[in-house]
N, C-alpha and C positions, 0 to 999 in steps of 0.2 A: 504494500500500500504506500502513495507517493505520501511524504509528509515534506516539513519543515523543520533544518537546526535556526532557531534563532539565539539570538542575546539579547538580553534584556538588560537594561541600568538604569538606575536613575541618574540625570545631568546633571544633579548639582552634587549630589554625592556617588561617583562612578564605585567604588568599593562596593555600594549595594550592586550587586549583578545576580543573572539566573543566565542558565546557559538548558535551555526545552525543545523539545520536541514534538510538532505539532501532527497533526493531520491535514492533507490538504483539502480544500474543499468547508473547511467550518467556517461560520461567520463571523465578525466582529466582535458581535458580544460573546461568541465563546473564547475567543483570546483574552478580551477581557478578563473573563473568569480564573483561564489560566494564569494569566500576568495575576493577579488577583491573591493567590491563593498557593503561589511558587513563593509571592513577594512577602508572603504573607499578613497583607491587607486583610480589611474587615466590609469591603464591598455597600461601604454606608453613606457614599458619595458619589456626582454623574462624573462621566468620561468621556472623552473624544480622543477619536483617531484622526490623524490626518499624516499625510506627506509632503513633500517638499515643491515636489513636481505636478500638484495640485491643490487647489484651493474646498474642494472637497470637508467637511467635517465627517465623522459618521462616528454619530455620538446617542446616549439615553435619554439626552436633555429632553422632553419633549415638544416641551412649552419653545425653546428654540426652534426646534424642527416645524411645529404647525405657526409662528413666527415666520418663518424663511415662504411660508409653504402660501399662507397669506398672499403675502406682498408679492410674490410670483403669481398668485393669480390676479394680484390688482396693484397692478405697478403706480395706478392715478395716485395713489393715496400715500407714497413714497415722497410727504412734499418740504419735506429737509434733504442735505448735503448727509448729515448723518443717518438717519433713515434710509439713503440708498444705500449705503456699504452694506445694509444687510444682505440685498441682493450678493453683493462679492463673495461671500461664503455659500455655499451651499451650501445646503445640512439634510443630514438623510442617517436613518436608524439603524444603529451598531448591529441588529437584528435579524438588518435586512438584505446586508449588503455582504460577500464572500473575500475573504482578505485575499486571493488567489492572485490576480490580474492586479491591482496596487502591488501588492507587497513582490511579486515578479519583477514588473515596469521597474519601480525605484529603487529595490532593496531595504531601506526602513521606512520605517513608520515612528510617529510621533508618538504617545500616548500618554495624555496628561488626568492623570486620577484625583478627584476632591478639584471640584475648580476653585476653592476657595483659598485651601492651603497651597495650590496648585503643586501637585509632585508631577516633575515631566521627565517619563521615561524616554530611553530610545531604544529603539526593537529594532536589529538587526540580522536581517538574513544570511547566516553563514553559509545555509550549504541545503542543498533537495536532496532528499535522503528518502529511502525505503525504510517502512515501519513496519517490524511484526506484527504489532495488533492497532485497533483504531483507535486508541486513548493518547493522550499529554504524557511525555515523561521530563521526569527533568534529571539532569544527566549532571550538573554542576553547580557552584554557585560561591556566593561569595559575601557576605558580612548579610546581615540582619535586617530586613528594612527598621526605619522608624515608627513609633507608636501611632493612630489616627489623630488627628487635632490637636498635633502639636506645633500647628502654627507655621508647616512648610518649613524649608533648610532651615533658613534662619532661627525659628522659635526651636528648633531641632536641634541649633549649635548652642541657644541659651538654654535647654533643657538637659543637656548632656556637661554643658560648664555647671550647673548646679547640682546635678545627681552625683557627681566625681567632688564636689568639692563639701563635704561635711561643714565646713565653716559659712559656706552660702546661705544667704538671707532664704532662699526658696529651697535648698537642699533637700529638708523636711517637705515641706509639702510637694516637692518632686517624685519623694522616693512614696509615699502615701499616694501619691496621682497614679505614679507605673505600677504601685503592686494592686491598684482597687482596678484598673485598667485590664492589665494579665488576667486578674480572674473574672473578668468578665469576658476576658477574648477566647479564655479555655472553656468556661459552659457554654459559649456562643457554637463552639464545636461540635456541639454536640447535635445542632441542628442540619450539621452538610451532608447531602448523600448524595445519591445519584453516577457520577461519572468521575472516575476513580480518576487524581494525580498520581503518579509513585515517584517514588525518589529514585534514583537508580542506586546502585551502592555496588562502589568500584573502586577502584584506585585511580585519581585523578592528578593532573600536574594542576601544580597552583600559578594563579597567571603572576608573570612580573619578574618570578626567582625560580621557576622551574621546578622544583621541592613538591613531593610528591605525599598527596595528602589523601584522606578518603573523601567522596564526594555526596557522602549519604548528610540530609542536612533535617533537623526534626523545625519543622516549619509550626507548629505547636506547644506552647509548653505556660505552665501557670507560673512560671518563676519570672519575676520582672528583671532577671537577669539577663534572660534570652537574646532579646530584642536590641537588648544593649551593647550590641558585640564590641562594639568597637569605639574607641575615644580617636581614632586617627582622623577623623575631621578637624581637631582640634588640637591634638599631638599622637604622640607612638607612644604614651604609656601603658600599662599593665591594664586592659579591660575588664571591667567587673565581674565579671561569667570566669575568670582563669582562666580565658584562652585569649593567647597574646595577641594584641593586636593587631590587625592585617590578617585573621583567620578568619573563621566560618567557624560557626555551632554543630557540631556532628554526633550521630550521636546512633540509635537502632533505627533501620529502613521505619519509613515513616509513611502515610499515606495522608493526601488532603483531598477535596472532594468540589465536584462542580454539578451543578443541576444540567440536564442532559438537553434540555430543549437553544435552540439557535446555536 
């Protein structure tokens, strides 16, 4: 079965990365899902897709979409300078649309999750590959995403200078935010079925130093440790979890879960 290797990162902190395995032929929103839930997000904010080499959105937003969708059928009523730029975007449903024919043409894809905190990944087409069976795997990966609403990078670098610094005015109520945070992200778990992720578990090179590490990563866990892999945004000291700096959390093959429909 034809699939897709991509990479996944976030741009303002590249150290978060997934390195998956897709199927070809699924839609937007099932990449979604997958980015989703490799990165491990909590799926509680809209998203769009887009590329470089077009102006295209293809997002959940809906209210944007029947927006866009308006004013294309009644351009009269476009009677500001700003009101026509909506026209410039299209917008059309993560749903709806086959990531196949994009993601071929350009090679990446944009994909910005929570528009508010905005985290903007980039999805990168490594390679067309033959898949054994028809599900997501993720094969590699690399530091921890950050928590939900915590404010995008920036509130991301002040929340990680106060969690590392015990003397910090918010330290306390940092380290009280991640651990009431974790246990709700771990019974929140308990709700996902349908369409299995797996981890793969191998022996992988680590990108940068070559150093060969395992590639199996627990994308779940109630310890507000987890999440927290790494202070290298901010320097190379010693990360709170005991796993140095510049690593990934590893730990027993792991499974996450995506609803099966789009």
């Amino acid at each position: 079965m034809e699939g897709y290797q991509l990479r996944i990162a976030l741009k303002e902190i590249p150290a978060v990365w997934r390195r998956v395995r897709v199927p070809a032929g699924i839609a937007f929103r099932a990449l979604h899902r997958v980015i989703q839930f490799t990165m491990g997000w909590q799926d509680c904010h809209l998203h769009d897709f887009s590329s470089d080499d077009d102006p295209t959105v293809y997002t959940d937003n809906s209210e944007a979409i029947e927006e866009y969708e308006y004013y294309l059928k009644n351009p009269e009523e476009l009677q500001h300078e700003f009101m026509r730029s909506i026209l410039e975007t299209p917008m059309k449903s993560s749903g709806s649309v086959k990531i196949d024919s994009i993601l071929q043409r350009s090679g990446r894809l944009k994909y910005v999750y929570d528009l508010g905190d905005e985290w903007e990944h980039e999805v990168v087409l490594e390679d067309v590959v033959d898949l054994a069976n028809a599900f997501p795997v993720c094969i590699g990966a690399g530091e921890a995403c950050p928590p939900e609403d915590v404010g995008g990078p920036s509130g991301y670098m002040d929340f990680l200078e106060a969690w590392h610094d015990p003397r910090h005015e918010d330290h306390k109520n940092s380290v009280m935010w991640a651990t009431s945070y974790c246990t709700l992200k771990a019974m929140s778990q308990s709700t996902r079925s349908t369409w299995g992720i797996f981890c793969h578990s191998s022996s992988a090179t680590e990108e940068g130093n070559g150093r060969s590490r395992s590639s199996v990563t627990v994308y779940w866990n109630s310890s507000p440790t987890f999440w927290i892999v790494t202070r290298s945004a901010i320097d190379r000291k010693k990360s709170p979890n005991r796993h140095s700096a510049g690593t990934f959390a590893t730990g027993s093959s792991a499974a996450c879960w995506l609803n099966s429909d789009s």
